[in-house]
N, C-alpha and C positions, 0 to 999 in steps of 0.2 A: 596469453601468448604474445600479445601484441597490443600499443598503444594502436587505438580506430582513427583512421583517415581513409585519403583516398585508397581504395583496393589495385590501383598502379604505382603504389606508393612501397618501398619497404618498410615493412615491419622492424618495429624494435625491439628488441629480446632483453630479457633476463639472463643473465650468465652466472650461474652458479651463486660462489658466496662473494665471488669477487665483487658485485655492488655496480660491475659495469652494464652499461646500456648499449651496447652496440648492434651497430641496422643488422640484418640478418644474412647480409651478404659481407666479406670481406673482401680484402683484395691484396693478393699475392704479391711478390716479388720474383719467382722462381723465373718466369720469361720477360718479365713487364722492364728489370733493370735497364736488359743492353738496347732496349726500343731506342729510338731516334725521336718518338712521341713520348717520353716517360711523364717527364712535366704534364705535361697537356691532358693525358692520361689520366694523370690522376687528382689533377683538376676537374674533368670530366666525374671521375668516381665521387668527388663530392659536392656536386651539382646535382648529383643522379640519388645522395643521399648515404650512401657511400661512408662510412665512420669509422674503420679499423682497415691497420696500414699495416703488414707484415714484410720485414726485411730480412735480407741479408748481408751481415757484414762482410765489408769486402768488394763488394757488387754495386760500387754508385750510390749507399746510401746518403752521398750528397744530394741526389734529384727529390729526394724526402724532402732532406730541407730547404730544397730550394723551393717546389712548387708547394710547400707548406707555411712558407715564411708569410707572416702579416695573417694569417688562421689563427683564428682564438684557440689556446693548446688544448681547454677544456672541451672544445666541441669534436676532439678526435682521440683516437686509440692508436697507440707506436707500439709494435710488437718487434723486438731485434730478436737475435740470434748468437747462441756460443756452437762452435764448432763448425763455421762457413768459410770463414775471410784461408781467403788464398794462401796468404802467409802464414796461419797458423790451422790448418786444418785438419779435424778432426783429435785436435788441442782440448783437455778437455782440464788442464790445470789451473789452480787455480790464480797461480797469476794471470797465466791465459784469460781467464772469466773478467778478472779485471781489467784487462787490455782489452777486452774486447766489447766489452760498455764502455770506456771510456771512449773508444773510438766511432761509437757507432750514436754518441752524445753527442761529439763534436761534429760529425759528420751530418748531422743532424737538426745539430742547433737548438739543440733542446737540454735542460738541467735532469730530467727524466725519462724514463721508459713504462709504459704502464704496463710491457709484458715479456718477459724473455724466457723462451724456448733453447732446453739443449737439447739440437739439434741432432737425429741420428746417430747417436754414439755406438758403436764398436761393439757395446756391451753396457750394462748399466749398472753394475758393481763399482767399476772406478770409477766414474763420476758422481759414485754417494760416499766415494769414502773421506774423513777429516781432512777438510785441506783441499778439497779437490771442488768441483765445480757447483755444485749443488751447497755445499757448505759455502762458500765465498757470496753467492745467489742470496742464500737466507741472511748474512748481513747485509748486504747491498739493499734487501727489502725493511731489514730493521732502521736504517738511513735513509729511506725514500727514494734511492736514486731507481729504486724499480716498483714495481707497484705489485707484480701477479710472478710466479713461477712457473714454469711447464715443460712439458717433453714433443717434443714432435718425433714421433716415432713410427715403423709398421709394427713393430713386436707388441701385440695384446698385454703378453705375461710382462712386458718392462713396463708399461702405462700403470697399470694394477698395481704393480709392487711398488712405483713412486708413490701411487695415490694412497697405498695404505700408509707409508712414512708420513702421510697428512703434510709431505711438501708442494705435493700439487697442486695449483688453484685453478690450473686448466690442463686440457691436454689438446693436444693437435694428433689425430690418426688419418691417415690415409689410406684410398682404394678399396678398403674392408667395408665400407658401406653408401653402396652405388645401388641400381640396376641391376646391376652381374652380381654383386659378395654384398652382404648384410651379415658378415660373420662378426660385425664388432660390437652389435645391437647384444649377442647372449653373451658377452667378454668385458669389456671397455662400459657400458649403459649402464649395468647394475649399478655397479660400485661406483660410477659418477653419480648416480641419481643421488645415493647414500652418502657419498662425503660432500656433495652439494659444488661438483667439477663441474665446469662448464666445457663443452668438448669443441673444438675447430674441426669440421667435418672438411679435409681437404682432396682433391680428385675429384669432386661429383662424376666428373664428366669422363671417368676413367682414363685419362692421360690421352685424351683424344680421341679413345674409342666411342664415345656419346658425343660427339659434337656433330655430328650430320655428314661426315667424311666416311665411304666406308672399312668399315670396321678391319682389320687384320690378326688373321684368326692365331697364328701361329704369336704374335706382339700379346694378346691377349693369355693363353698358353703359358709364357715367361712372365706376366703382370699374376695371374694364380695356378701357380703349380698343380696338377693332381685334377683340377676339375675343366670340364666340358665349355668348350668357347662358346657364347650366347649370344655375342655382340653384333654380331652379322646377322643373327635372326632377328633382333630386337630393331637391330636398323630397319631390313626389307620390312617389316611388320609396319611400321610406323610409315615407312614410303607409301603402303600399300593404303594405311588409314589417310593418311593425309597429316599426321600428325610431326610434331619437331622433338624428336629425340634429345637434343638439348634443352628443351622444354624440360620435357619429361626428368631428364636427368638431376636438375638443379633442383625442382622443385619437390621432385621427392626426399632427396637429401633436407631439404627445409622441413618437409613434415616430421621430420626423424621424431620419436618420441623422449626426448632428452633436452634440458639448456641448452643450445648451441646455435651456430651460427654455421654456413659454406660457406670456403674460400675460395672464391676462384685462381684459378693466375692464367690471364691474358696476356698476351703479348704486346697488342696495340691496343689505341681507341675505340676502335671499330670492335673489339671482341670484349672491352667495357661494356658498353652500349648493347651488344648480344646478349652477357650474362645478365645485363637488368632488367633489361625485357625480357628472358627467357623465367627470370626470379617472378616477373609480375604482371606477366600474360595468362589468365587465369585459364586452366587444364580441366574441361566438360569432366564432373565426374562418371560420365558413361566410359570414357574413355580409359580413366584406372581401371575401372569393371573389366575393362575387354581387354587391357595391358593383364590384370592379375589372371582371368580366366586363362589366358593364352599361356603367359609364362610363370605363372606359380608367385608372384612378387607383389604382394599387396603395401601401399602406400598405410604405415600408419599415421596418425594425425598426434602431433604433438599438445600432449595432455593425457592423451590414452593411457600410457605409462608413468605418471607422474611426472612429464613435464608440466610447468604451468602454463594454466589453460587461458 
């Protein structure tokens, strides 16, 4: 599961077939771009150990290369994006795919990418057809300019149908497996465990319903349709234990039983620094005991299901 150090240390994962090593925590770009700390940031993130950089073209991917300049390129992971950048969004052609590595190298400063994600597409038809984004992707990895292919998606059924084309070497899902939803564990798990995907578990934190703020039932409601808000219970509950809900949140997503890694996305410093202590502040397992008694959500431990152990 992990090379053994210190236990305030993160862990380093296995990711599928991709061959990479990254710490078990990411770190996002979704809020971190327009910071005033971005730099600093994520300097911070790899001081704290910190190894996989997720961007968005379009969004400052210069602050990448700035506070990444004079970094050995080998001791970090650049994950970009097709279907971000302002000017061409939700572009999912295949020149577009080229324009949009090219720009997110330059901006970057780097002759590589070790991961690029298309980005929530529309539908996932046209971005697999000849010529189109996914096709353009599979050259760019036969030339090196990229290393790993992926989707960052909600849709289960589009994850699955890229991963059986066997284009996928990772996938990126969100919201579906937190606290509140584990829907992606019986959809999304399988069949990474089986073509050997490695998954980006993004949201732990439910888009700020687990971070220790409380929770808003009806924001929850619109985050899963159809089912019963839990988030305000799960908070009071934890007020009541003494316990840190963000704790609780990040690290259960860590146990998931599958390759993978949580990504967070902070805003500032200050919520760096949260998500790494919250990653490696270690959680009394009486405390899962009386989390699963109460709300039905048992933490499984990665290996249970064929992650390795």
């Amino acid at each position: 599961m992990k090379d053994e150090g210190d236990m305030n240390t993160l862990p380093i994962r296995s990711f599928g077939r991709t061959g990479m090593r990254p710490a078990a925590l990411a770190l996002g770009a979704a809020y971190l771009h327009d910071s005033e700390d971005t730099v600093e940031a994520i300097h911070l993130a790899l001081n704290l150990g910190i190894n996989y950089f997720d961007t968005y073209p379009g969004h400052h991917e210069e602050k990448w290369g700035i506070a990444l300049e004079g970094v050995p390129r080998s001791s970090y992971y650049l994950q970009a994006k097709i279907g971000t950048h302002p000017d061409r969004k939700k572009d999912f052609s295949g020149e577009t795919a080229y324009w949009s590595v090219e720009q997110s190298l330059k901006a970057m400063k780097t002759d590589y990418l070790d991961a690029v994600l298309v980005h929530d597409p529309i539908d996932i038809e046209e971005p697999l057809r000849k010529g189109y984004v996914f096709d353009v992707l599979c050259k760019l990895k036969e030339e090196g300019v990229i290393r790993h292919i992926g989707l960052g998606a909600r849709s289960h059924d589009w994850h699955v149908r890229l991963i059986e084309t066997g284009i996928s070497d990772l996938a990126l899902t969100f919201l579906d497996y937190t606290l509140i939803n584990q829907s992606a564990a019986s959809t999304i798990f399988p069949i990474a465990r089986r073509q050997g995907v490695g998954l980006i578990l993004a949201s732990a934190q439910g888009m700020g319903l687990l971070t220790g703020r409380v929770p808003d039932p009806e924001r929850e409601r619109g985050m899963y349709p159809g089912c019963e808000p839990q988030a305000y219970q799960m908070w009071a509950w934890c007020r009541e234990q003494g316990v840190s809900i963000r704790h609780l949140a990040i690290q259960f997503c860590l146990a998931a039983p599958v390759d993978s890694m949580v990504m967070v996305g902070p805003s500032n410093m200050q919520q760096v620094q949260e998500a790494c202590e919250a990653a490696t502040s270690p959680v009394p397992e009486e405390v899962w005991q009386a989390f699963e008694a109460t709300f039905g959500v048992k933490r499984e431990m990665w290996g249970d299901e064929g992650g390795e152990a």
